[in-house]
N, C-alpha and C positions, 0 to 999 in steps of 0.2 A: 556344631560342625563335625563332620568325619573324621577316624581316624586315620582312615585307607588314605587318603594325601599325603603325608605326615610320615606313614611309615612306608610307604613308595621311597620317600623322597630319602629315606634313612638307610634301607637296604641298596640306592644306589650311591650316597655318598659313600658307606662301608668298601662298596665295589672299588670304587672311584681311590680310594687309601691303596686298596692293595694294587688298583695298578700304577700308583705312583710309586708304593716300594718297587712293585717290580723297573719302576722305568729309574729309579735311584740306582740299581746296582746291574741292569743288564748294559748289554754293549750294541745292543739298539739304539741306544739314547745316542751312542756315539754317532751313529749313524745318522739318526733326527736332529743332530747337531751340524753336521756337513751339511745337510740338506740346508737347513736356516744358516748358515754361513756364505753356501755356494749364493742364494739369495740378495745376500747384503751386495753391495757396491766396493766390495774392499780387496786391496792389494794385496797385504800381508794378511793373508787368510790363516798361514800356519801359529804368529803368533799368537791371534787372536782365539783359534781353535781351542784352545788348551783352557783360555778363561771363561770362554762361553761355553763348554762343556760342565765346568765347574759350576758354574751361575744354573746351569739346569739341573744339574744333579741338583742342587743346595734348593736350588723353588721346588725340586721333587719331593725333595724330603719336606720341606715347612708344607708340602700339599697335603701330606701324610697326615701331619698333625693336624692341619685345618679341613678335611675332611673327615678324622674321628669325632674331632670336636663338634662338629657340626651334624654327624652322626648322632651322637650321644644326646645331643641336645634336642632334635626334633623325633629320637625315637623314644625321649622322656616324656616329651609334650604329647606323641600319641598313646602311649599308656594310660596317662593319665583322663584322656578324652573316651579310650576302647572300655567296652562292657567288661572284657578278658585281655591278660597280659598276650595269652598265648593266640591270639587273633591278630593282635599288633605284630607277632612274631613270625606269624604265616606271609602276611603280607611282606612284613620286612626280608625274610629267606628267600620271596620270589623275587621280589625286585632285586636282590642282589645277587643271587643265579642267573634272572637273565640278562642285569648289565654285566657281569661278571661274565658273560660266552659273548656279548656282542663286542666288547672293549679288545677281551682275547684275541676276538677272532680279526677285529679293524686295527688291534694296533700292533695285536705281534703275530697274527698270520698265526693262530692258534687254529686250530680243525675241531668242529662240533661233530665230531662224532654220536650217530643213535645212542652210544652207550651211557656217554655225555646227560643226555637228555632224558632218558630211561631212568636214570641214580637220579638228578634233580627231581623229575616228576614223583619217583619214590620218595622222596624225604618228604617233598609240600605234601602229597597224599599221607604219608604218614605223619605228620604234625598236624594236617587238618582232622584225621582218628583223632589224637589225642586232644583235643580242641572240642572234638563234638562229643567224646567223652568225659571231659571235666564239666562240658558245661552242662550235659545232662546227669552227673553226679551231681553236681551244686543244686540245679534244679529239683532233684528227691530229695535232696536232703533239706530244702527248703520248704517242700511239702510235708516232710516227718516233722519239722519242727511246728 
């Protein structure tokens, strides 16, 4: 089996942590709390406000953890499956570049900027360089040997 699934699915959980921190400490979350408040069928919406704000921040943060965790774990198993670490790390950097601009852009009205996109494209182009030159260093020197 591949390890391109695997590390997809690793660079979008990594994604997935930071926009949970961010939605732990911005005041957005305040705001996507009204929304699911205004929602419910309830009178006292003011008392209520204050605990279900809390209850989201607190699933924000356990998302945090349970998105690294779940990072870590399927971007070990694709190491383990890839010819090269630094293959699994290309794949993993894009995937989390680009759920990292689409989340931006869907959940906090983030602007993808060319330049944006220009710096991302430069880094996978330059990690995939470094990628096709380890792996043709390895390759001579497995012919010298």
């Amino acid at each position: 089996m591949s390890f391109i699934p695997q590390a997809l699915a690793s660079g979008a959980f990594a994604a997935l942590a930071s926009v949970f921190a961010k939605l732990f400490t911005d005041s957005r979350t305040a705001y996507f709390t009204q929304i699911l408040i205004d929602l419910l069928p309830v009178t006292q919406q003011d008392a209520l406000k204050s605990y279900i704000l809390l209850l989201v921040r607190l699933l924000c943060f356990l998302l945090i953890f349970a998105c690294n965790s779940l990072m870590w774990t399927i971007f070990t198993k694709a190491l383990n499956r890839a010819p090269s670490s630094t293959s699994v790390s290309v794949v993993n950097s894009a995937a989390n570049f680009g759920v990292s601009a689409l989340s931006g852009y869907a959940v906090f009205g983030e602007p993808l900027a060319y330049s944006w996109w220009l710096g991302a494209a430069l880094i996978i182009t330059g990690t995939l360089l470094l990628t096709r030159s380890q792996t043709n260093a390895s390759m001579n020197k497995s012919k010298v040997e």
